[in-house]
Phi, psi and omega in degrees: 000149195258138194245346178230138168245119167272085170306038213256143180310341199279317194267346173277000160286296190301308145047254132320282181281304160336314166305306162313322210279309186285271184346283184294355179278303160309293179337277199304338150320324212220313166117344178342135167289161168305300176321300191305315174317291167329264198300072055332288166346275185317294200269017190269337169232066133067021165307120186265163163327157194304093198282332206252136164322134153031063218320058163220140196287308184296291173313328160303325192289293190317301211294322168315333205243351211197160173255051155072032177261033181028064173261339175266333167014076176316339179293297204306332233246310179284295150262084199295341169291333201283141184212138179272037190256316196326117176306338162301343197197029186284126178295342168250348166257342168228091159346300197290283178338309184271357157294334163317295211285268191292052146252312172301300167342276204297335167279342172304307203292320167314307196298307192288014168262307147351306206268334163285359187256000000 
């Protein structure tokens, strides 16, 4: 079981989207809520009750850096537009969808890491 999370933007990125990559592949199996799907997630890789901020990985990243206005967001960090509320990719009524969206973020975010070394 994992008892410390080294919270770093790199692993609240991988994360994340592993979670999501699972979450939204169930959700379209089963019909599941989100939430419940998370805390599966979480606690099937050794996750204790809430270790992880509001049991997203981006928002745990944020609540470190900030007093939770998501400014640290790494999604946000990426796109200053992005709120995972947004009815296009809102994370708790379309999954898939918002895992869509932060995969893109992320090859985005891969790329200007590229373009800095």
């Amino acid at each position: 079981m994992k008892k410390k999370i080294r919270l770093t933007k790199k692993f609240a990125w991988e994360e994340c989207l592993a979670m999501y990559k699972w979450v939204a592949a169930r959700w379209l199996l089963t019909g599941t809520p989100v939430p419940k799907l998370k805390k599966r997630w979480l606690k099937a890789h050794g996750y204790k009750k809430n270790m992880v901020a509001i049991d997203c990985f981006f928002c745990a990243y944020d609540d470190r850096h900030t007093d939770g206005d998501c400014m640290a967001c790494p999604a946000v960090l990426i796109d200053d537009d992005f709120k995972c509320s947004e009815e296009a990719y809102c994370w708790i009524k379309k999954p898939v969808e918002f895992y869509l969206e932060i995969v893109r973020l992320n090859k985005i975010r891969l790329t200007n890491s590229k373009k800095r070394k």
